[in-house]
C-alpha positions as CSV (number, residue, x, y, z in Angstrom):
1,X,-93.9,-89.2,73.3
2,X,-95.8,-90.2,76.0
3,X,-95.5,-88.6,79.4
4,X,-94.9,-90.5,82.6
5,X,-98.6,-90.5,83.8
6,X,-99.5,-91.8,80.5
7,X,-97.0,-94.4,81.3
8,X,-98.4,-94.8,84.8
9,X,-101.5,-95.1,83.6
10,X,-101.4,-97.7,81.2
11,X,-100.2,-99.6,84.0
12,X,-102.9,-99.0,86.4
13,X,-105.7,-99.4,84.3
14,X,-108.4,-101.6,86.5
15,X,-109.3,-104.8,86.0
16,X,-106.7,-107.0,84.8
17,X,-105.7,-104.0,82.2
18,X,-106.5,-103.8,78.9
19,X,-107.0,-106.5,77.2
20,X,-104.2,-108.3,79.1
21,X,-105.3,-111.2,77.3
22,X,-108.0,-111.4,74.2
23,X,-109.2,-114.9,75.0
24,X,-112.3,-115.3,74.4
25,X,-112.4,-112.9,71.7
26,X,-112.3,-115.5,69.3
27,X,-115.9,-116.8,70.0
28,X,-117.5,-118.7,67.3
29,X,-120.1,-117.1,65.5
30,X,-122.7,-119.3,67.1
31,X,-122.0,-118.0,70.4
32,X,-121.6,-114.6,69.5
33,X,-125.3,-114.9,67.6
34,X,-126.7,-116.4,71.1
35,X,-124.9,-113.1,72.4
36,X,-127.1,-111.3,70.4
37,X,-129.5,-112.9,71.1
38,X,-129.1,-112.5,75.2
39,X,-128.7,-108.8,74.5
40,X,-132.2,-108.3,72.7
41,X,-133.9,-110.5,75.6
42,X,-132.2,-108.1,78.8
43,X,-132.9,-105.2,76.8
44,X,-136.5,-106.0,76.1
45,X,-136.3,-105.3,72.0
46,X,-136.5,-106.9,69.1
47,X,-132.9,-107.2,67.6
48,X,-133.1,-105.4,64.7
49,X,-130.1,-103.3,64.4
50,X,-126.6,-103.9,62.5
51,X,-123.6,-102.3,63.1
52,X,-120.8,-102.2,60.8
53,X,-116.9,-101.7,62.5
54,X,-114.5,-100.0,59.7
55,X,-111.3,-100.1,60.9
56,X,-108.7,-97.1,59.5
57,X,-104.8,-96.2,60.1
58,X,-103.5,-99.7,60.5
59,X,-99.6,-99.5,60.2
60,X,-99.2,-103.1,59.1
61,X,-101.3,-105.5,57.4
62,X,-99.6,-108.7,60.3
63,X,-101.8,-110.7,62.4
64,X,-105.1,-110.5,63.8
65,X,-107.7,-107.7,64.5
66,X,-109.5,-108.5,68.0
67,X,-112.9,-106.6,67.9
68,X,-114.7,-106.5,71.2
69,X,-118.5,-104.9,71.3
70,X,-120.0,-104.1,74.9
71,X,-123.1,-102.3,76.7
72,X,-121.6,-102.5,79.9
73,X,-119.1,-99.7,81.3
74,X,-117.9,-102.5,83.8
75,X,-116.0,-104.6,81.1
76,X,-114.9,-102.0,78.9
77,X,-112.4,-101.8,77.3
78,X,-110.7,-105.2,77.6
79,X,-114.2,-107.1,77.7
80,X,-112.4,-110.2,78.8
81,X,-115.0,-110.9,81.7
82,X,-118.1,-109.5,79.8
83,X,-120.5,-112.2,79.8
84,X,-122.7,-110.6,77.3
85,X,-119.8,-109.4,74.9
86,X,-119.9,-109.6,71.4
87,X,-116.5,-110.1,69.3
88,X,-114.9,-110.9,66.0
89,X,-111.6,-111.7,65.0
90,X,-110.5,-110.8,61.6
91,X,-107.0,-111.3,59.5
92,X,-105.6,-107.7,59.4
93,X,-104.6,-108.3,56.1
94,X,-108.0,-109.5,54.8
95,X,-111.7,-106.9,54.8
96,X,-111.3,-104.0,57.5
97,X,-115.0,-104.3,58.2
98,X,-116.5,-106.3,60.4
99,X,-120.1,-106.4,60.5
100,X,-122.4,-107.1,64.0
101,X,-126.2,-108.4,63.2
102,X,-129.5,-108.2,65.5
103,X,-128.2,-106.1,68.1
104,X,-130.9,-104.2,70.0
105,X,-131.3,-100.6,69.8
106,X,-129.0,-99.2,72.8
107,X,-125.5,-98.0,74.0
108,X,-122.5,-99.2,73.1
109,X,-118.4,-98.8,72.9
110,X,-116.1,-100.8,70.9
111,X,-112.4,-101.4,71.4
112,X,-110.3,-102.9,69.6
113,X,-106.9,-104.8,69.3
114,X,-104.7,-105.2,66.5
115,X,-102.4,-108.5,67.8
116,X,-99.7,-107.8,64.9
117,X,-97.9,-111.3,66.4
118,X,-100.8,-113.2,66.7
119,X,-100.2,-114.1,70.6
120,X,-103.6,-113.6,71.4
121,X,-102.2,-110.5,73.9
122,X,-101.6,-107.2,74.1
123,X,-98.0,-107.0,73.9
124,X,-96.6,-103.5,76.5
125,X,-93.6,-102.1,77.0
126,X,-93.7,-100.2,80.6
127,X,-97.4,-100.4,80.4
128,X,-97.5,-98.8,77.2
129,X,-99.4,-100.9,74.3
130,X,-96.5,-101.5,71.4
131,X,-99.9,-103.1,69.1
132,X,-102.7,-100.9,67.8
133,X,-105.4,-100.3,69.8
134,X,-108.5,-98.3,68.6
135,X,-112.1,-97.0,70.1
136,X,-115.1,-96.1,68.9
137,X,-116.0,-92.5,68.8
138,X,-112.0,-92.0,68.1
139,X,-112.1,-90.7,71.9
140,X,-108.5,-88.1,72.5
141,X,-106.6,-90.2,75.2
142,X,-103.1,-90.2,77.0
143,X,-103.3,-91.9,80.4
144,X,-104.7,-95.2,80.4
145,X,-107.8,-95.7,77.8
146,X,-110.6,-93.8,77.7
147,X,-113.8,-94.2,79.5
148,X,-116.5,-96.0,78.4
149,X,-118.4,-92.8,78.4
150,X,-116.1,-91.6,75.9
151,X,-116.6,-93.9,73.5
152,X,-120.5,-94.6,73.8
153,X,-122.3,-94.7,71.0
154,X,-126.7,-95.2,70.7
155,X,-127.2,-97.6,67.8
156,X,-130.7,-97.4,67.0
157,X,-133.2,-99.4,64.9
158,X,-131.6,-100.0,61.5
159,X,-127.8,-99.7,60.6
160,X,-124.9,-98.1,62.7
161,X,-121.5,-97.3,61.6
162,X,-118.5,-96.8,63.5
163,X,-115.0,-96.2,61.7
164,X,-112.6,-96.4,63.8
165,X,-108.8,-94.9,63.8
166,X,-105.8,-97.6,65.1
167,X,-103.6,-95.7,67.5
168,X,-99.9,-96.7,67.7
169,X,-97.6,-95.8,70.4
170,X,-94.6,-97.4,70.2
């Protein structure tokens, strides 16, 4: 059971919360390749890097699994205004993997959704998330989500992994 500061801070969370709403998390893959794209040319590499997103603990196999990848602690963790994001939206009930090509070597954190109604939302009650939410690095967390910090990860030249754990509240 969640305290009330974890309640308080699932409400307060900056920005306009977490992942208030996941438009724009279904980009097509041609914009999320031009992502990639963007983030090799303002990081000065050569893309050459893949990353591979397991996802693990789901408790249903309903709806939609909104996958957000960022570099920037500014947009994390709904990434809604992350002009640089890179996303994927996968059936839950389909592969739990979802694979991210030609990223440059660098830092980054992954959240994820899982949108069990497929509302394209996070559904709350009194602030606390009632879908799965997840992180990479598995960060421990009670009041609000955890920092970017947290969840940073380097991916370097070659592959990357990241399997990540669904956390259910509600």
């Amino acid at each position: 059971m969640l305290s009330t500061g974890a309640i308080m801070g699932y409400i307060s969370v900056s920005g306009t919360g977490f992942a208030e709403r996941t438009r724009g998390w279904g980009i097509s893959l041609a914009k999320a390749g031009a992502a990639a794209g963007l983030f090799a040319a303002l990081a000065g590499t050569s893309p050459s890097a893949r990353l591979d997103v397991n996802v693990e603990r789901m408790r249903s196999d309903e709806g939609m699994l909104h996958i957000c990848v960022t570099r920037d602690d500014d947009y994390f963790p709904d990434c809604e205004e992350d002009p640089n994001r890179i996303t994927r939206s996968i059936r839950a009930d389909g592969s739990l993997t979802a694979r991210f090509t030609n990223l440059p070597s660098g830092g980054y954190a992954v959240s994820i959704v899982h949108d069990e109604n497929s509302n394209d939302r996070l559904d709350r009650f009194a602030g606390i998330p009632r879908e799965g939410i997840g992180f990479s690095r598995n960060p421990r967390f009670t009041f609000g989500p955890p920092a970017f910090s947290a969840a940073r990860f380097t991916l370097s030249n070659g592959e990357g992994r990241q399997d990540i754990r669904m956390r259910y509240f509600l």
